[in-house]
C-alpha positions in Angstrom: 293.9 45.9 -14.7 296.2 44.3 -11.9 295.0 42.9 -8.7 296.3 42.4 -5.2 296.7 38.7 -4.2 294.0 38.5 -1.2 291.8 36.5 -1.9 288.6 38.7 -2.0 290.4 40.9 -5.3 289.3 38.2 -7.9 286.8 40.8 -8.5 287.9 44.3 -7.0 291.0 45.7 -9.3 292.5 48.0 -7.1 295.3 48.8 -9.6 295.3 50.2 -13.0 297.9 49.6 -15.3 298.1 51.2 -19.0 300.7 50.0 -21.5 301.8 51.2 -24.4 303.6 49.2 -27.0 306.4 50.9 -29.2 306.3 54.0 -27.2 307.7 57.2 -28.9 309.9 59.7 -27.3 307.1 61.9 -26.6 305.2 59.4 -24.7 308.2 58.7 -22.6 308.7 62.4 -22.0 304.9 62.7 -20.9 305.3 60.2 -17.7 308.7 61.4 -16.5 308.8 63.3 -13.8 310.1 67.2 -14.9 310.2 70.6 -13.7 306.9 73.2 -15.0 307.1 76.1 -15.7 304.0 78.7 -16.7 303.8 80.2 -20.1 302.2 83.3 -21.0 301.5 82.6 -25.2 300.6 86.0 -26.7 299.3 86.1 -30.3 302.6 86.9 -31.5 304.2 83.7 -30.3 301.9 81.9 -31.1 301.9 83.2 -34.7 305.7 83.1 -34.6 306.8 80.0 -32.3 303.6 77.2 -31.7 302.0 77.7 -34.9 305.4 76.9 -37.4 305.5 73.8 -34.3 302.0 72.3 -34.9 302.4 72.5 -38.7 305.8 70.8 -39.0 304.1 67.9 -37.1 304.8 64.6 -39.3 301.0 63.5 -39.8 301.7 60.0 -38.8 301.5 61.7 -35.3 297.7 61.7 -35.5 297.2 59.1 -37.7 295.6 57.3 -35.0 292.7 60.1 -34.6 292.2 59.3 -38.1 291.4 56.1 -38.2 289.5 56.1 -35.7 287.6 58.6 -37.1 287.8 56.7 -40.5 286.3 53.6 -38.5 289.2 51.8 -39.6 289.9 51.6 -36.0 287.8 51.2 -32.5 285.1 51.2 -34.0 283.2 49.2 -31.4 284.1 51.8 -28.7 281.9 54.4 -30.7 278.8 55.1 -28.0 277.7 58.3 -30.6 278.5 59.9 -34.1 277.6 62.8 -36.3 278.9 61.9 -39.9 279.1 65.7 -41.1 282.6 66.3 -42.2 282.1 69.9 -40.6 280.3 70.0 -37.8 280.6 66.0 -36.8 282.1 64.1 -34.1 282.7 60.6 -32.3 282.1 60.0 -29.2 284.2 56.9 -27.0 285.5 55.9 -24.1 288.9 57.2 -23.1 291.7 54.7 -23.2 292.2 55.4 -19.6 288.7 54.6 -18.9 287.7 50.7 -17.6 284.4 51.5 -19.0 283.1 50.3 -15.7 284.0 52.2 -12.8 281.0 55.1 -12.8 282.7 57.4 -10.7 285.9 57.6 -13.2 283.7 58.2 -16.4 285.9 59.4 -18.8 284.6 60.2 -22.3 286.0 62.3 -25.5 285.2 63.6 -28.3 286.9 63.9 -31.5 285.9 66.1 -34.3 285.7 65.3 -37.6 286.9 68.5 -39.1 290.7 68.3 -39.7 291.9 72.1 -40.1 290.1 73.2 -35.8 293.8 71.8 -34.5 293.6 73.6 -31.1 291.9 76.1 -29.0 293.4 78.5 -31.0 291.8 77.8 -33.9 287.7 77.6 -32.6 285.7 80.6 -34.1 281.7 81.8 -33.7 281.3 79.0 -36.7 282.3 76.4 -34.1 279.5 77.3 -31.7 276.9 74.6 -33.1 279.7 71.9 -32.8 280.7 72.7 -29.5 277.0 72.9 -28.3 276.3 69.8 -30.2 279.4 68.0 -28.1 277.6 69.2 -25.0 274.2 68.0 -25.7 275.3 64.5 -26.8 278.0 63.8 -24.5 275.6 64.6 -21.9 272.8 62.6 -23.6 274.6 59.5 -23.4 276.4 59.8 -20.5 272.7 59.5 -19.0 271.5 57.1 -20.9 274.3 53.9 -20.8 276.0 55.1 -17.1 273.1 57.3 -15.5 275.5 60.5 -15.2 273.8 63.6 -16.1 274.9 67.2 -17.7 275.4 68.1 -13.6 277.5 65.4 -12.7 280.0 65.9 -16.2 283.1 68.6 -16.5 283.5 69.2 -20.0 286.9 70.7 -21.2 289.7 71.3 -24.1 292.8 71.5 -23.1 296.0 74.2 -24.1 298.3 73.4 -25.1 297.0 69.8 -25.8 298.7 66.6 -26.2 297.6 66.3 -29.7 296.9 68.6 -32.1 293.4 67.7 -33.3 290.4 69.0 -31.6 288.7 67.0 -28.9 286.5 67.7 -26.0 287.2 65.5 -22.8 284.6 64.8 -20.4 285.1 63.2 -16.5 283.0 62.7 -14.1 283.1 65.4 -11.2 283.9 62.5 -8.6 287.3 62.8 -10.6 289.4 64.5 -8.8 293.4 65.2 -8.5 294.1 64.5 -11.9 296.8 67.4 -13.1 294.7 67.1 -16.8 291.9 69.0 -15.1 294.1 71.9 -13.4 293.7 75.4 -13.9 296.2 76.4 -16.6 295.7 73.7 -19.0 292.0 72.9 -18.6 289.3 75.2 -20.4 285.8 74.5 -19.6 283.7 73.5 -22.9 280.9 76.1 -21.7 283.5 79.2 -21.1 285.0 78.6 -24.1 281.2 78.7 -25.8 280.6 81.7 -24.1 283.8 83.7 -25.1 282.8 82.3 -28.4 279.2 83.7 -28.4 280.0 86.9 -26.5 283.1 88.5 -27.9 283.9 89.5 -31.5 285.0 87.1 -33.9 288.6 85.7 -33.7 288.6 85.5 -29.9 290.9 83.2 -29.2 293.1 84.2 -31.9 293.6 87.8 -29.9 294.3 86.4 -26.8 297.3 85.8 -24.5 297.3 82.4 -23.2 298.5 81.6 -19.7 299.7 77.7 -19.4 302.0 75.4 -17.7 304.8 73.8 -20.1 307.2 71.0 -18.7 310.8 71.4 -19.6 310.9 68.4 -21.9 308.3 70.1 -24.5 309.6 70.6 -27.5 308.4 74.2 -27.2 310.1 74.7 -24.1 313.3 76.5 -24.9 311.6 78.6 -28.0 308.8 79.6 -25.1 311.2 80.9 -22.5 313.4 82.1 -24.6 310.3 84.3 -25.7 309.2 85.2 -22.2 312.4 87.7 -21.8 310.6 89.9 -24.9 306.7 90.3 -22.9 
């Protein structure tokens, strides 16, 4: 937190500052201002392109996931979790989160299973998970900040900034922040209903539309890939 000098601020942050120590190339590349451009990701280049990308991803990436999943780390943030190593999940605070401020409630949840790396990857066995998310998240939302299933927007993003599952949850007071936008968001209740609707292997079929920024690593393979739709 950082505070104004008058003297009534002792009290009242009205600036947040986040720091991160020994920041990677990737975290640098998040906060800089770039160009976007949107992506339409068939099957095909996904299968061809972002798939070979997300498996070639050194494991020390998400390393922190895991130990927080491994309670070797955060573990008094934890406000929920299901031990199953299929259908479990932790619930905590996002880091971005003063665990204070109500009307910036930011939650998310992490699954336990290590193979559901993105979007892509959720099938009809995933439904009780992802319902599961929704009932708890909501559950103790209302029960430690008074914000109920109406007042949450629950959503995975694509393409995400790490390639493990999680749900994020914010507060619909929230509002502005380019993590919720159309194009990248995916709300955690369409998503179960594509999942419950359509035939198996939804998301595996279809074409997603996203916006990329031109320091992604899968920015030159992606336009290069546009020129062949």
């Amino acid at each position: 937190m950082a505070w104004s000098f008058s003297p009534s601020a002792e009290h009242d942050p009205d600036i947040k500052v986040s720091i991160i120590a020994n920041a990677t190339p990737l975290h640098i590349a998040k906060k800089t201002r770039q160009k976007q451009f949107l992506i339409r990701e068939t099957p095909k280049i996904y299968r061809t392109i972002v798939l070979p990308y997300i498996t070639a991803i050194p494991p020390e990436r998400t390393q922190w996931v895991l130990n927080i999943l491994s309670h070797k780390t955060e573990v008094e943030k934890i406000i929920f979790e299901d031990p199953s190593p299929a259908d479990g999940f932790i619930v905590l605070p996002d880091f971005k989160w003063d665990c204070t401020t109500i009307s910036q409630l930011y939650l998310v949840a992490l699954v336990h299973a290590s193979d559901i790396k993105s979007l892509r990857d959720l099938r009809k066995c995933h439904i009780s998970l992802l319902k599961s998310i929704r009932r708890e998240v909501a559950r103790v939302s209302m029960e430690k900040w008074g914000v109920g299933q109406d007042s949450l927007r629950l959503f995975i993003h694509y393409q995400p900034s790490y390639y493990h599952l999680h749900v994020h949850a914010i507060t619909l007071e929230m509002e502005g922040w380019k993590g919720m936008s159309v194009a990248h968001a995916h709300l955690l209740d369409d998503v179960i209903s594509l999942l419950e609707t359509e035939s198996e292997g939804v998301f595996e079929r279809m074409t997603l539309t996203y916006v990329i920024t031109e320091l992604h690593p899968l920015w030159d393979a992606l336009r290069r890939a546009q020129n062949t739709l």
